[in-house]
C-alpha positions as CSV (number, residue, x, y, z in Angstrom):
1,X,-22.9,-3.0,1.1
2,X,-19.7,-1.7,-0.2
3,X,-17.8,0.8,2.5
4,X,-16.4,2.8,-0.7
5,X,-17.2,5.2,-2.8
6,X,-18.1,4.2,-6.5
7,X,-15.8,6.4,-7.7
8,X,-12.2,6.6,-6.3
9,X,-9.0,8.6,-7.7
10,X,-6.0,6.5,-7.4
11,X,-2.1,7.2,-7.0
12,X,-0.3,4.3,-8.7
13,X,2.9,3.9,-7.2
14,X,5.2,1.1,-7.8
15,X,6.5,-1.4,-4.2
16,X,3.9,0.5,-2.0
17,X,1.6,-1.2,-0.6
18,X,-1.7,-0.6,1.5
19,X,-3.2,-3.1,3.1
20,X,-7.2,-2.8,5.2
21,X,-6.0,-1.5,8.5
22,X,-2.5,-0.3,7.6
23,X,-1.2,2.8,8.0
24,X,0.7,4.6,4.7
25,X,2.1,7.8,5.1
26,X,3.1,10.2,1.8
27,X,4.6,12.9,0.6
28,X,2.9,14.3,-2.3
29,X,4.4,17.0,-3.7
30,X,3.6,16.6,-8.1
31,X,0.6,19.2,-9.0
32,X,-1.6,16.5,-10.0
33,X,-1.3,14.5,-6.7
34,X,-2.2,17.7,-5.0
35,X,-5.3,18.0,-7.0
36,X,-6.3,14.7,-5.9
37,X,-5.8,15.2,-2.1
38,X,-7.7,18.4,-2.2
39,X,-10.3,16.7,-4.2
40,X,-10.3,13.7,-1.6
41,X,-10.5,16.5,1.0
42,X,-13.2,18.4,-0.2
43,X,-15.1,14.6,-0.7
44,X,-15.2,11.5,1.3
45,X,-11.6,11.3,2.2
46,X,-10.6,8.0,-0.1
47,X,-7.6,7.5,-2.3
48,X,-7.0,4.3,-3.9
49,X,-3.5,3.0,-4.0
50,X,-2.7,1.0,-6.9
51,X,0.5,0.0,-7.8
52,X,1.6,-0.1,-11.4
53,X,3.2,-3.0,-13.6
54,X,6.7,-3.3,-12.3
55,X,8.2,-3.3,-15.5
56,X,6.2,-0.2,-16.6
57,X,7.0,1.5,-13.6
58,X,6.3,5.2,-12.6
59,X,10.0,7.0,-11.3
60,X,8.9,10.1,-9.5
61,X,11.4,12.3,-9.0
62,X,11.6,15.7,-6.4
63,X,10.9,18.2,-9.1
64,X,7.4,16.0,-9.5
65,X,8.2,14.9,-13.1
66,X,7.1,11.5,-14.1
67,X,9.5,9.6,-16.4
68,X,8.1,10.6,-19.3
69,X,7.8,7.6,-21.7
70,X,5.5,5.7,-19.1
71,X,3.1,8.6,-17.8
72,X,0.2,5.8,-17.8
73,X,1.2,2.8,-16.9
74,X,-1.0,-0.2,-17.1
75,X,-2.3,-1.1,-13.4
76,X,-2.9,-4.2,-11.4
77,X,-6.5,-4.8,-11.0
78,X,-6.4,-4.9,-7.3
79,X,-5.7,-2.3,-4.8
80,X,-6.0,-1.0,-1.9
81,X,-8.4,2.3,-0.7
82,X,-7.1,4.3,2.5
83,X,-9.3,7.2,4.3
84,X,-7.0,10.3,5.1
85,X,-6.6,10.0,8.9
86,X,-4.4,13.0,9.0
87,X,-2.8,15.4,6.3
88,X,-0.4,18.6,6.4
89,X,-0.4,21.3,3.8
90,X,2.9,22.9,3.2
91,X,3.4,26.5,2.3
92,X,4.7,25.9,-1.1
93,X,1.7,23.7,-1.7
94,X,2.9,19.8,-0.7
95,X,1.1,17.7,1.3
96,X,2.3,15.2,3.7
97,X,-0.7,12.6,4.4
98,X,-1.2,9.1,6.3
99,X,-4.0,6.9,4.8
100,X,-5.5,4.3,6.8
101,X,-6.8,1.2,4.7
102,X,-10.3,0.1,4.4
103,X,-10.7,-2.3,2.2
104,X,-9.7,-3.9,-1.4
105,X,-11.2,-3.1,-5.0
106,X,-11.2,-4.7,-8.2
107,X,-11.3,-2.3,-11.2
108,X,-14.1,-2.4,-13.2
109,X,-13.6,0.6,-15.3
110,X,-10.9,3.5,-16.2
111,X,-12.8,7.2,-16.0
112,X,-11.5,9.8,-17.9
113,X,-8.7,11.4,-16.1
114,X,-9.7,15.0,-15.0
115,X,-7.1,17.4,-13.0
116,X,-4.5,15.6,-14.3
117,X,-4.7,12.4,-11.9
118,X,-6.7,8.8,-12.9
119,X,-10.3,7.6,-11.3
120,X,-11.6,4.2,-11.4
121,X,-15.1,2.8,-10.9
122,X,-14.8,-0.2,-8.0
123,X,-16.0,-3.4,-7.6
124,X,-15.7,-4.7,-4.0
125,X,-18.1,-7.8,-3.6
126,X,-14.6,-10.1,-4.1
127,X,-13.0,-8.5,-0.6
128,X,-16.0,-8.6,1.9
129,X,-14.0,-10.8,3.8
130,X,-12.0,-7.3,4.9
131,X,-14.4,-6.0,7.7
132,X,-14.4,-9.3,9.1
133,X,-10.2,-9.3,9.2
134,X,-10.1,-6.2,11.2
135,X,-10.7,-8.4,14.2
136,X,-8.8,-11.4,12.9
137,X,-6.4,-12.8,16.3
138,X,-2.7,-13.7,14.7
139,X,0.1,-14.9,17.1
140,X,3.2,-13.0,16.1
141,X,5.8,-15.7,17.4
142,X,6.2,-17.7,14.2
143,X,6.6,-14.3,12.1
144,X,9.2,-12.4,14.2
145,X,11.2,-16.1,14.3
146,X,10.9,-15.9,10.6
147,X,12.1,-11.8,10.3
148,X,15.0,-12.5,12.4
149,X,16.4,-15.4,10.1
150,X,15.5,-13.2,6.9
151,X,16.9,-10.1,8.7
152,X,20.1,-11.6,9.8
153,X,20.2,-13.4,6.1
154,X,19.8,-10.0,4.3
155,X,21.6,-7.6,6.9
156,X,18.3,-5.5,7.2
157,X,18.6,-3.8,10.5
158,X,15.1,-3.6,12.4
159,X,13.9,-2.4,15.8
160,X,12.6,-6.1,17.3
161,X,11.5,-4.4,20.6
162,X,8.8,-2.3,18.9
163,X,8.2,-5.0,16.4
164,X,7.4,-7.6,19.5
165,X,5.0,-5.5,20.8
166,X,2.8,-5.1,18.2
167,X,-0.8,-6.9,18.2
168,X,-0.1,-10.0,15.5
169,X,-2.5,-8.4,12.8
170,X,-0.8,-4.8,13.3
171,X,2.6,-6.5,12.9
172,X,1.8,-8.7,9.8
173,X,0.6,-5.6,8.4
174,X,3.8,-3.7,9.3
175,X,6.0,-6.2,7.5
176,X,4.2,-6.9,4.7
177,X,3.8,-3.0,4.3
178,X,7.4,-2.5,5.1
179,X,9.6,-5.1,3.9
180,X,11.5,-4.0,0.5
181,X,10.3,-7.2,-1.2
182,X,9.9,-6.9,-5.4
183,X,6.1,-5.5,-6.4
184,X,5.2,-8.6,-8.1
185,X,5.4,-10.3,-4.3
186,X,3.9,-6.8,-2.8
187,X,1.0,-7.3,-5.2
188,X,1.0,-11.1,-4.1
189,X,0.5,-10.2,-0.5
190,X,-2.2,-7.3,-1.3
191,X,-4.2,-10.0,-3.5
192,X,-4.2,-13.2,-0.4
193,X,-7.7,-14.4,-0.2
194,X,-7.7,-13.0,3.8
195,X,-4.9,-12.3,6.6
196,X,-4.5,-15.8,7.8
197,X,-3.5,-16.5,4.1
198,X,-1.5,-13.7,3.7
199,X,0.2,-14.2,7.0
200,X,1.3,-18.0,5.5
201,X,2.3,-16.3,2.1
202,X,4.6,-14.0,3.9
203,X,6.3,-16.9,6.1
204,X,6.8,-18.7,2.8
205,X,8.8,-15.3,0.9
206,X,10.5,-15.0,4.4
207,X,11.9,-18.6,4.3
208,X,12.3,-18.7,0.9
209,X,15.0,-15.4,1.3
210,X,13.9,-13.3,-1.7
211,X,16.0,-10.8,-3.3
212,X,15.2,-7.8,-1.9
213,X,13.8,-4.7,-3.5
214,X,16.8,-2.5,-5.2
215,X,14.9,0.7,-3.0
216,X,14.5,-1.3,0.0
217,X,15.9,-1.2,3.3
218,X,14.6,-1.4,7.0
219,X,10.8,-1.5,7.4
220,X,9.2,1.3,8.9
221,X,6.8,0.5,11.6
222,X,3.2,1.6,10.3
């Protein structure tokens, strides 16, 4: 049995990644993301993150306007829902919120967009392997050898105390969450077939050095 609703709204948003027991904080401050918050408020809680096709990427800028010419982007077919664990309303109407995640989706269908922001139907019988992960044991010793080569390598500047002592699944989620590596290998991450997988694939773009993210910069500790 599925642990999501049918029906989710999504935010696509290009390099940001939610992964099943990851914490993602945003700012939401475009009318149409505010709709969907209150709408998730008023509901179950769940918001589907989703990113777009990196070359068809959504710029968001202060004022809330998207860039015009790609104001529906195509999606990747996997992402990521997250429960709101905590949210503030501003007075002029912004919301900052943290999303836990819960578990993938597949999309099996596009609804017609209402309020201004996208839905999707979901399909999660691909991903039941995420309630099992929750409780997966990872030793953190071969990944924080690997992030201080990479960080050294890439003069990222990162807080190893607080890294260190974080539980191995908590920190595999921080760095594949945080790290400014290009969507395509964001996406990569999202889509391993379970954490012990995705703990290898992120060794392997750690070793192989990849070119970092032109909005990256140090990881922030989810």
């Amino acid at each position: 049995m599925s642990l999501l609703p049918d029906v989710l709204p999504i935010f696509p948003l290009t390099g940001s990644l939610l992964l099943p027991g990851g914490h993602l904080p945003l700012h939401i401050f475009e009318p149409r993301y505010r709709n969907m918050v209150q709408e998730a408020l008023q509901g179950d809680g769940y918001i589907g993150m989703v990113q777009p096709f990196s070359k068809q990427a959504v710029v968001y800028t202060e004022a809330g306007d998207p860039n015009a010419d790609n104001d529906h982007p195509d999606l990747y077919q996997v992402g990521c829902a997250g429960n709101l664990e905590q949210w503030e309303r501003f007075p002029d109407g912004r919301y900052f919120i943290l999303l836990v995640g819960v578990s993938r989706f597949r999309i099996s269908e596009e609804l017609t967009v209402e309020k201004g922001f996208r839905r999707v139907r979901t399909d999660c019988s691909d991903f039941a392997v995420d309630a099992q992960d929750s409780a997966a044991q990872l030793e953190s010793r071969r990944l924080l050898e690997a992030l201080s080569s990479f960080a050294e390598s890439h003069q990222v500047s990162l807080e190893f105390d607080k890294l260190a002592a974080l539980p191995g699944l908590a920190l595999l989620n921080s760095l594949a969450m945080g790290l400014p590596f290009p969507p395509e290998e964001k996406q990569a991450l999202l889509e391993a077939r379970d954490v012990r997988a995705r703990h290898d694939m992120l060794l392997s773009l750690l070793a192989m050095g990849l070119q970092l993210s032109p909005e990256g910069g140090a990881p922030p500790l989810h």
